[in-house]
C-alpha positions as CSV (number, residue, x, y, z in Angstrom):
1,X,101.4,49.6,54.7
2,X,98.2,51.2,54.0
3,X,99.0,54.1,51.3
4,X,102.0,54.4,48.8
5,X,102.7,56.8,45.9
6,X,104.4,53.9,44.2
7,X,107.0,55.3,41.4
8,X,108.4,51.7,41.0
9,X,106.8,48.0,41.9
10,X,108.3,45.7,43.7
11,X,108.2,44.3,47.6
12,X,108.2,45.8,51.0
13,X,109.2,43.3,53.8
14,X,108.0,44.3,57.2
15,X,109.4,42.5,60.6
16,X,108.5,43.3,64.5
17,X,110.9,42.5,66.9
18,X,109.2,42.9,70.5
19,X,111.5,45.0,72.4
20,X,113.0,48.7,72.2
21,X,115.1,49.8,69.8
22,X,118.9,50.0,70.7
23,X,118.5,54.0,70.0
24,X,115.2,54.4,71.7
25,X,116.5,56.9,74.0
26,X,117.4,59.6,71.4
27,X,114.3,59.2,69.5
28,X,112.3,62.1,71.9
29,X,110.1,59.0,73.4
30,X,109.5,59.3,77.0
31,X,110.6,56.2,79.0
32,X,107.4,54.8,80.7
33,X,104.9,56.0,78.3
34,X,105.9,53.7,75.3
35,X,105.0,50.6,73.1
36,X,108.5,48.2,74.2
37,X,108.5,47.0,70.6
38,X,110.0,48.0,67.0
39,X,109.1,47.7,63.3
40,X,111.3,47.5,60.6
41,X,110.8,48.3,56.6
42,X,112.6,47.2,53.9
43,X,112.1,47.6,50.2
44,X,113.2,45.4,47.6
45,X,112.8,44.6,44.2
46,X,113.5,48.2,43.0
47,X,110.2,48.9,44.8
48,X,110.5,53.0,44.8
49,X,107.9,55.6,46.0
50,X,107.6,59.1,46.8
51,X,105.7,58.7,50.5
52,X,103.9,56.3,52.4
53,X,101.3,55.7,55.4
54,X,101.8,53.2,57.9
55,X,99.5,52.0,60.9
56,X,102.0,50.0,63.5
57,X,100.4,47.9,65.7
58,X,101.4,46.7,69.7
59,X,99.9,44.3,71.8
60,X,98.9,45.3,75.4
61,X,101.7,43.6,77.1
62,X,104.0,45.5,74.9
63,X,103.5,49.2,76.8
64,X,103.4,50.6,79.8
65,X,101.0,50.8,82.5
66,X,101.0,54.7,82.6
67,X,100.7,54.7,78.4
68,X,97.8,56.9,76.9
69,X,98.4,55.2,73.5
70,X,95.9,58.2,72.1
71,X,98.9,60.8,72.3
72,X,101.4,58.1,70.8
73,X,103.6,59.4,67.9
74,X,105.4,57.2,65.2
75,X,109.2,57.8,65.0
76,X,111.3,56.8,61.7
77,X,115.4,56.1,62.6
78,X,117.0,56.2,59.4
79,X,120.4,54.8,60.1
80,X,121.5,58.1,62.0
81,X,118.8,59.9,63.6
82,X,115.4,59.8,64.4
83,X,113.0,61.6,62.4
84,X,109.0,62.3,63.4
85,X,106.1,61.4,61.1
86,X,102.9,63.5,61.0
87,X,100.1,61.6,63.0
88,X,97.2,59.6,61.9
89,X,94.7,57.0,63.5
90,X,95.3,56.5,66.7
91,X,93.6,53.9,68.6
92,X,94.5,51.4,72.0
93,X,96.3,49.1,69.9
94,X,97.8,50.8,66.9
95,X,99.5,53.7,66.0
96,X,99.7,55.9,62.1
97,X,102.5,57.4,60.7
98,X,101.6,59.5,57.4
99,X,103.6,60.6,54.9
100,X,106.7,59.1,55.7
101,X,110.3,59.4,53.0
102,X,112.1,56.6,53.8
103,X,111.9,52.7,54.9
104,X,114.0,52.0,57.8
105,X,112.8,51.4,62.1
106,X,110.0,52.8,63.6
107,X,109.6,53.1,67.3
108,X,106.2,54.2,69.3
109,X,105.5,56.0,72.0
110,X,104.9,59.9,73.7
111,X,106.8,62.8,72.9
112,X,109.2,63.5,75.9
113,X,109.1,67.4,76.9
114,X,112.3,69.2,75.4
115,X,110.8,72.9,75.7
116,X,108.8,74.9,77.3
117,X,107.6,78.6,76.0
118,X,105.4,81.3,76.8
119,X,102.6,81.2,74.9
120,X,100.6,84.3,75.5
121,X,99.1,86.3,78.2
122,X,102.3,87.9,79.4
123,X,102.7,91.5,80.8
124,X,99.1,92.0,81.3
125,X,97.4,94.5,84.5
126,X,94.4,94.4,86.5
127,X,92.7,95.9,89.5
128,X,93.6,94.4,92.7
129,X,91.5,91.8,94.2
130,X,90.7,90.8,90.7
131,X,90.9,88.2,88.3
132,X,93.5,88.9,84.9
133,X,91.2,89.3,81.8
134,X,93.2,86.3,80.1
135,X,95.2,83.1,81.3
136,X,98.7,82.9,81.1
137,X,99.5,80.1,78.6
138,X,102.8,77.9,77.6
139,X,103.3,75.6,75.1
140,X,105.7,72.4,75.6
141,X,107.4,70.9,72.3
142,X,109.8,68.2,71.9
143,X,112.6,67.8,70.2
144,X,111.1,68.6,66.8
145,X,109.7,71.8,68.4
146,X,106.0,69.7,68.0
147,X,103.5,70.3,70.8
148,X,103.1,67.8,73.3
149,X,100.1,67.1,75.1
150,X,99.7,65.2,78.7
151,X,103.0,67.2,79.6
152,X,103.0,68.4,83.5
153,X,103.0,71.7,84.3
154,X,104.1,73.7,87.8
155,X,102.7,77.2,88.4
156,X,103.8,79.7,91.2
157,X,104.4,83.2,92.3
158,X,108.1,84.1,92.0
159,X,107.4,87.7,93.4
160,X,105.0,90.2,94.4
161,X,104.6,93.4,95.9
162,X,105.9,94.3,99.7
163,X,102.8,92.7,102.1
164,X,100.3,91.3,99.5
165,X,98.4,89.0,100.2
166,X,95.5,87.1,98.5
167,X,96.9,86.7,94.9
168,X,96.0,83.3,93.5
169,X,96.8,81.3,90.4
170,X,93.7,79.1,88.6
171,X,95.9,76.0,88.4
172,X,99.3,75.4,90.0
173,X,99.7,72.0,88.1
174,X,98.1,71.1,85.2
175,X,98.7,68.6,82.4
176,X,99.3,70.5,78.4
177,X,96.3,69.5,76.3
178,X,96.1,68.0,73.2
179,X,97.8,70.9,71.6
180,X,100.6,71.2,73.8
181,X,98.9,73.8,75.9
182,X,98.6,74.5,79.6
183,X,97.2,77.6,81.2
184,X,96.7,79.6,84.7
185,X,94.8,82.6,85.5
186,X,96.4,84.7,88.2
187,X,94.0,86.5,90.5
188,X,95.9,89.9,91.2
189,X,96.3,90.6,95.8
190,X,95.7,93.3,97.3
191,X,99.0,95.7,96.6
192,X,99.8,97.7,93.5
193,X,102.7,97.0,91.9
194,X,104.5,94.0,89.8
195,X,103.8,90.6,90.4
196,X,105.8,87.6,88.6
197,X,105.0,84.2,88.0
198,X,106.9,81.4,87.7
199,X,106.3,78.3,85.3
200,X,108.6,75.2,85.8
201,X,108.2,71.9,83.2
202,X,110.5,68.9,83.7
203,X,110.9,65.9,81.5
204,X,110.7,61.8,83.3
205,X,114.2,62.1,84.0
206,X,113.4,65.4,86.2
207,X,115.8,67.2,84.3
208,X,113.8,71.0,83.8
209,X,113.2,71.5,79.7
210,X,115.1,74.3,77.5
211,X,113.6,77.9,79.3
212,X,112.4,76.6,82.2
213,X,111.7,77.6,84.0
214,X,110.1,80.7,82.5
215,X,108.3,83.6,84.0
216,X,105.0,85.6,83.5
217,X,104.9,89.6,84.2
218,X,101.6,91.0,86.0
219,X,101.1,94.5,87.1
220,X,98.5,95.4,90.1
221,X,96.5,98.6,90.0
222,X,95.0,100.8,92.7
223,X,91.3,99.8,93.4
224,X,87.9,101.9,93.7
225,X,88.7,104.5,96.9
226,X,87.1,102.9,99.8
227,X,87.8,104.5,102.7
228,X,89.1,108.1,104.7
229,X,91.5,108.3,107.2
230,X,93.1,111.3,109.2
231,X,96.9,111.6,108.2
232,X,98.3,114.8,110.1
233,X,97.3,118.3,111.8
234,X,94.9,116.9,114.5
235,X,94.8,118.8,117.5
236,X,96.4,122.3,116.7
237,X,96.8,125.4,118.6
238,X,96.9,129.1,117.3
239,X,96.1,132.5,117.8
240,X,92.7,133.7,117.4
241,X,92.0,135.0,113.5
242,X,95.7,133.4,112.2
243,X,96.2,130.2,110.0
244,X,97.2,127.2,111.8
245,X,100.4,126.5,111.0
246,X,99.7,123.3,109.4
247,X,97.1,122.0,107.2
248,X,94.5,119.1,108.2
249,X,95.3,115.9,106.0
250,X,93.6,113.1,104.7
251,X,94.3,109.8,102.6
252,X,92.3,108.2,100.7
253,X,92.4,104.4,100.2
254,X,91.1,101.3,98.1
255,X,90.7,98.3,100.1
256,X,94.0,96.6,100.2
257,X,94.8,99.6,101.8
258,X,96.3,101.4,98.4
259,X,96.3,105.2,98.0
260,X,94.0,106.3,95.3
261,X,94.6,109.4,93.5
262,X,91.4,111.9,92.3
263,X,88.9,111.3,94.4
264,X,87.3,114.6,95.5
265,X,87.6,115.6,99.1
266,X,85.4,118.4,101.0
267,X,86.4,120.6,103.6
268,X,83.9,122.2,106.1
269,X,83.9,124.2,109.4
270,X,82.0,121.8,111.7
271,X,81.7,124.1,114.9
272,X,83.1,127.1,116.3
273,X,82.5,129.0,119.7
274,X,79.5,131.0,119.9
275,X,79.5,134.4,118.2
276,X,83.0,133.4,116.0
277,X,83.5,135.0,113.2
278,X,86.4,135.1,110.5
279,X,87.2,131.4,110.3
280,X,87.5,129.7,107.0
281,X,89.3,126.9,105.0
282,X,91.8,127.6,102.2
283,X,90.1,125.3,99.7
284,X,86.8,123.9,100.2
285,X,87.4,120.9,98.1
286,X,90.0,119.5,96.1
287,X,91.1,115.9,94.5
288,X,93.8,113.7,96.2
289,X,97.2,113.6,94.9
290,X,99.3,110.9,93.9
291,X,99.7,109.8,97.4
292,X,96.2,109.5,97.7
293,X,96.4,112.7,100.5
294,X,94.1,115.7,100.1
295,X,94.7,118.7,102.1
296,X,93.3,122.0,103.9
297,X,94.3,124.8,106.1
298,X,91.8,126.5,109.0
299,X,91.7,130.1,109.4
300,X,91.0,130.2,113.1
301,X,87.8,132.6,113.8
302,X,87.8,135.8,116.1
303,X,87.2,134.2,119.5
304,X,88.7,131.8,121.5
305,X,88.0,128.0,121.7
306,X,87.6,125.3,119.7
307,X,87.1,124.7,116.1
308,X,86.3,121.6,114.1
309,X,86.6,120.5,110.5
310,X,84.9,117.9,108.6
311,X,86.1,116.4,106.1
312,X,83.9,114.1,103.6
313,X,84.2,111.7,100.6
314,X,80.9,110.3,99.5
315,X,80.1,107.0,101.1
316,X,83.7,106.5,101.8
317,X,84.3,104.4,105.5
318,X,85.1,106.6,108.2
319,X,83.9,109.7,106.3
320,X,83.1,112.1,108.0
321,X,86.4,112.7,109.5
322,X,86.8,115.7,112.5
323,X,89.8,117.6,112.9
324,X,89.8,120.2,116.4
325,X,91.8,122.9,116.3
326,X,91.9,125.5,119.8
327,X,92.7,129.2,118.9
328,X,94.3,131.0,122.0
329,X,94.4,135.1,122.2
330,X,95.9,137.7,123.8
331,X,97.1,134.9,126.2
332,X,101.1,136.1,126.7
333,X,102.0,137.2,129.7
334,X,102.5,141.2,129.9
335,X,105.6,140.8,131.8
336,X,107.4,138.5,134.7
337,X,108.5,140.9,137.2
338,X,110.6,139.8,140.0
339,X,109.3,140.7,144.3
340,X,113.3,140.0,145.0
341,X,112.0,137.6,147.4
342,X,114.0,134.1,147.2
343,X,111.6,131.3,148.3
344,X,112.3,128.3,150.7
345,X,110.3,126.0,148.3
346,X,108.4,125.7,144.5
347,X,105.4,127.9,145.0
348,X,101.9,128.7,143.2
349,X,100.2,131.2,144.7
350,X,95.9,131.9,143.9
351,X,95.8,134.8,141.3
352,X,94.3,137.9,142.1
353,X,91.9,139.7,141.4
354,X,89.6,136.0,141.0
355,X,87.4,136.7,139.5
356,X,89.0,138.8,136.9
357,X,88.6,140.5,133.5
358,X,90.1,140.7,131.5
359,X,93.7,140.5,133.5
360,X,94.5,138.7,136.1
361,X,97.9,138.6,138.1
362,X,99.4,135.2,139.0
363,X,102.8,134.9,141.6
364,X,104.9,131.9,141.5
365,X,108.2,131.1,143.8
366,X,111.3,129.2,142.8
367,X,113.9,128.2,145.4
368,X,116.6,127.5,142.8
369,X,117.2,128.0,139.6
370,X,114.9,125.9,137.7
371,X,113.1,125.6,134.2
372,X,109.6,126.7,134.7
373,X,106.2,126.8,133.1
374,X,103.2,128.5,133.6
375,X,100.7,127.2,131.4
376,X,96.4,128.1,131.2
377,X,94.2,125.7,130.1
378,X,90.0,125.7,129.8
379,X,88.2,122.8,131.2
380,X,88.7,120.5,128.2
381,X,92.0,120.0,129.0
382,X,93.1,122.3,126.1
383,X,95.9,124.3,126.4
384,X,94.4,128.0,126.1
385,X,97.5,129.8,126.6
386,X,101.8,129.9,128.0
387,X,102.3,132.5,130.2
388,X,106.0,131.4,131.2
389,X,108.7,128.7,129.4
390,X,111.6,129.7,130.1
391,X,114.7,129.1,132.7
392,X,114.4,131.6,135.5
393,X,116.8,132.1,139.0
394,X,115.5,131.6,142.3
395,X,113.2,134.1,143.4
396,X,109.9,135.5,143.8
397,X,108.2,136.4,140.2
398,X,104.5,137.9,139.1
399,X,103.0,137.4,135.6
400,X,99.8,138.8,134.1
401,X,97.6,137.5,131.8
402,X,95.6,139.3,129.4
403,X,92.5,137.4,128.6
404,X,90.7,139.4,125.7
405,X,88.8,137.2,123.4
406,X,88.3,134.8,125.9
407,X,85.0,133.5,127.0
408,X,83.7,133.6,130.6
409,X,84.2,130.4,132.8
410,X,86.8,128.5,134.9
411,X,90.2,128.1,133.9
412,X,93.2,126.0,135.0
413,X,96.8,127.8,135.4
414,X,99.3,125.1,135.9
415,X,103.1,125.4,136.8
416,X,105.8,123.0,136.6
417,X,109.2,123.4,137.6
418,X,112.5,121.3,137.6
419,X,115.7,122.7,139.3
420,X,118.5,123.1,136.8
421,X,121.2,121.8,139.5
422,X,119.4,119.9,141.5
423,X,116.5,116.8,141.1
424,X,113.8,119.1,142.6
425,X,111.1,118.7,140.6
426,X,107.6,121.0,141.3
427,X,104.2,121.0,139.8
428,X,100.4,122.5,141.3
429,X,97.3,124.2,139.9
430,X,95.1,126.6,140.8
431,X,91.4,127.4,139.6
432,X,90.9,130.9,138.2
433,X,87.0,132.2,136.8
434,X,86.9,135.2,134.2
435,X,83.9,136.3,134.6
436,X,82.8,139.3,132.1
């Protein structure tokens, strides 16, 4: 007994019996981590008192192996239950209990986990790729809702966004400190959106404590804007001096591959054919939208050819980006006029006058009827102009084309054909120059 408020003298008896306490198991002592002996109290006397301290002490044979007798608590049964006692000195071999009402049993040992509770840290957000500003912290009481310390706890994710990847927790088991604390920092991956941890605390008995387990809340947001890449519009075709009928798009994103809005995006006419004039973008600049996609339309200049756009963001990888558009003019045929002359096979005859300018006529034979094409194209491979689409009946037919606004060279006129009743199937080219 080291410290009474005595109200009335008279005697204390004090006895030991080496062994655990019939109600050990309700007293919030975890089995393993215990002294395997009791103490008993009893005034007499009319000995009376307001409070008391008492050190208990155990010999080393009395606990267990996996003890740490520096987080024992002292526990008073008083006939019914088992009450705590605040802490004192705690050394290898003995164990104080302060301020304790009554005189009845006292057991030793560690708290056993009851509860586990979030702490702080919850619902917090942070850039992708990066490390939360604060830990996410529980606290595990017992019974008494006091803190325990040396308490195991599990950490994990319980969800994250579609295809992350890279998200990491600080700890994924720790032990609670000596204020009943444990804590993990959660680096966020590489996806916006909301990312959940789970926390999971089990007493010796591997039963899971009161709220467990519990979960933390994260939310992911969109990086620094990285890089450019083409979206849509590549590759267009119009008529000279028109707006394509699409416009050239981009997206912008950070580096887990997130679209970032507001970043500014220029537009440019990279090249044009010789002597062009007229062609233009709609905007020459302008932010990305939510999406991370910024947008532009081409006006398509006086002349035939091609046209390209650039498109750049800064130091952005990939940037520049280069759109091609073609413009075509004055390309439609001025008429398919029929030579009533049915064919014995698919046929694609030379043009004349080749050379030309600026029309040339161009004959074609069909033995059937047959879906047919007659398509021009300049020596890149781009489509320049459609003279014929269409189904036609067998027969002889003549097409001109008009090729104003075109610039002097070779061209390619192809036709394909494929019989409407039949598996005939046609398709030849022949060279034509315009030479002006």
């Amino acid at each position: 007994l080291n410290f009474a408020n005595v109200e009335v003298a008279g005697n204390v008896t004090a006895n030991t019996t080496p062994e655990d306490h019939a109600e050990i198991d309700s007293a919030g002592i975890r089995i393993g981590r215990k002294a395997h002996r009791f103490w008993t109290m009893t005034p007499s006397l009319g000995f009376d008192y307001t409070s008391y301290s008492i050190t208990l002490q155990f010999d080393e044979e009395d606990i267990d192996p996996e003890s740490k007798t520096k987080y024992y608590v002292v526990r008073r049964y008083n006939d019914t239950t088992w009450v705590p006692t605040a802490n004192g000195v705690r050394t290898d071999s003995t164990t104080q209990g302060l301020n304790n009402m009554g005189m009845s049993d006292f057991s030793v040992g560690q708290q056993r986990p009851a509860r586990l509770e979030l702490f702080s840290g919850n619902n917090q957000a942070g850039i992708i790729g990066n490390q939360l500003p604060f830990p996410f912290v529980v606290e595990v009481l017992d019974k008494f809702s006091i803190s325990v310390p040396d308490a195991s706890v599990d950490w994990g994710f319980n969800d994250v966004p579609d295809d992350a990847l890279n998200q990491s927790l600080s700890e994924t088991t720790i032990l609670t400190d000596d204020n009943g604390l444990a804590g993990s920092t959660m680096t966020v991956g590489d996806k916006v959106g909301p990312y959940s941890v789970l926390v999971l605390a089990q007493n010796e008995k591997l039963e899971d404590l009161i709220d467990s387990p519990t979960f933390y809340s994260a939310t992911g947001n969109v990086g620094a804007a990285s890089s450019i890449e083409m979206t849509s519009g590549d590759g267009q075709i119009g008529i000279i001096s028109t707006q394509l009928s699409a416009p050239f798009t981009v997206t912008v994103r950070d580096v887990g591959g997130n679209p970032v809005a507001g970043v500014n995006v220029a537009f440019s006419i990279g090249s044009a054919p010789l002597g062009a004039t007229g062609q233009s973008m709609n905007v020459p600049g302008i932010l990305t939208d939510i999406n991370g996609r910024a947008s532009a339309v081409l006006t398509l200049g006086n002349l035939n050819g091609v046209y390209t756009v650039l498109v750049t963001s800064g130091s952005l990888q990939n940037s520049p980006i280069t759109f091609t558009a073609s413009a075509i003019g004055g390309g439609g045929p001025t008429s398919v006029t029929s030579l009533e002359v049915i064919p014995t096979e698919f046929q694609l005859f030379q043009n004349y006058p080749n050379p030309f300018n600026p029309s040339t006529k161009i004959r074609f034979g069909v033995p059937e009827e047959s879906n047919v094409s007659v398509v021009v194209y300049n020596l890149l491979g781009v489509q320049v102009a459609e003279l014929v689409n269409s189904e036609i009946r067998a027969g002889t037919f003549e097409t001109v084309w008009l090729a104003d606004g075109f610039a002097s060279g070779t061209y390619i006129v192809r036709m394909k054909a494929v019989g409407v009743n039949s598996d005939q199937s046609f398709s030849s080219i022949r060279k034509v120059v315009l030479l002006k």
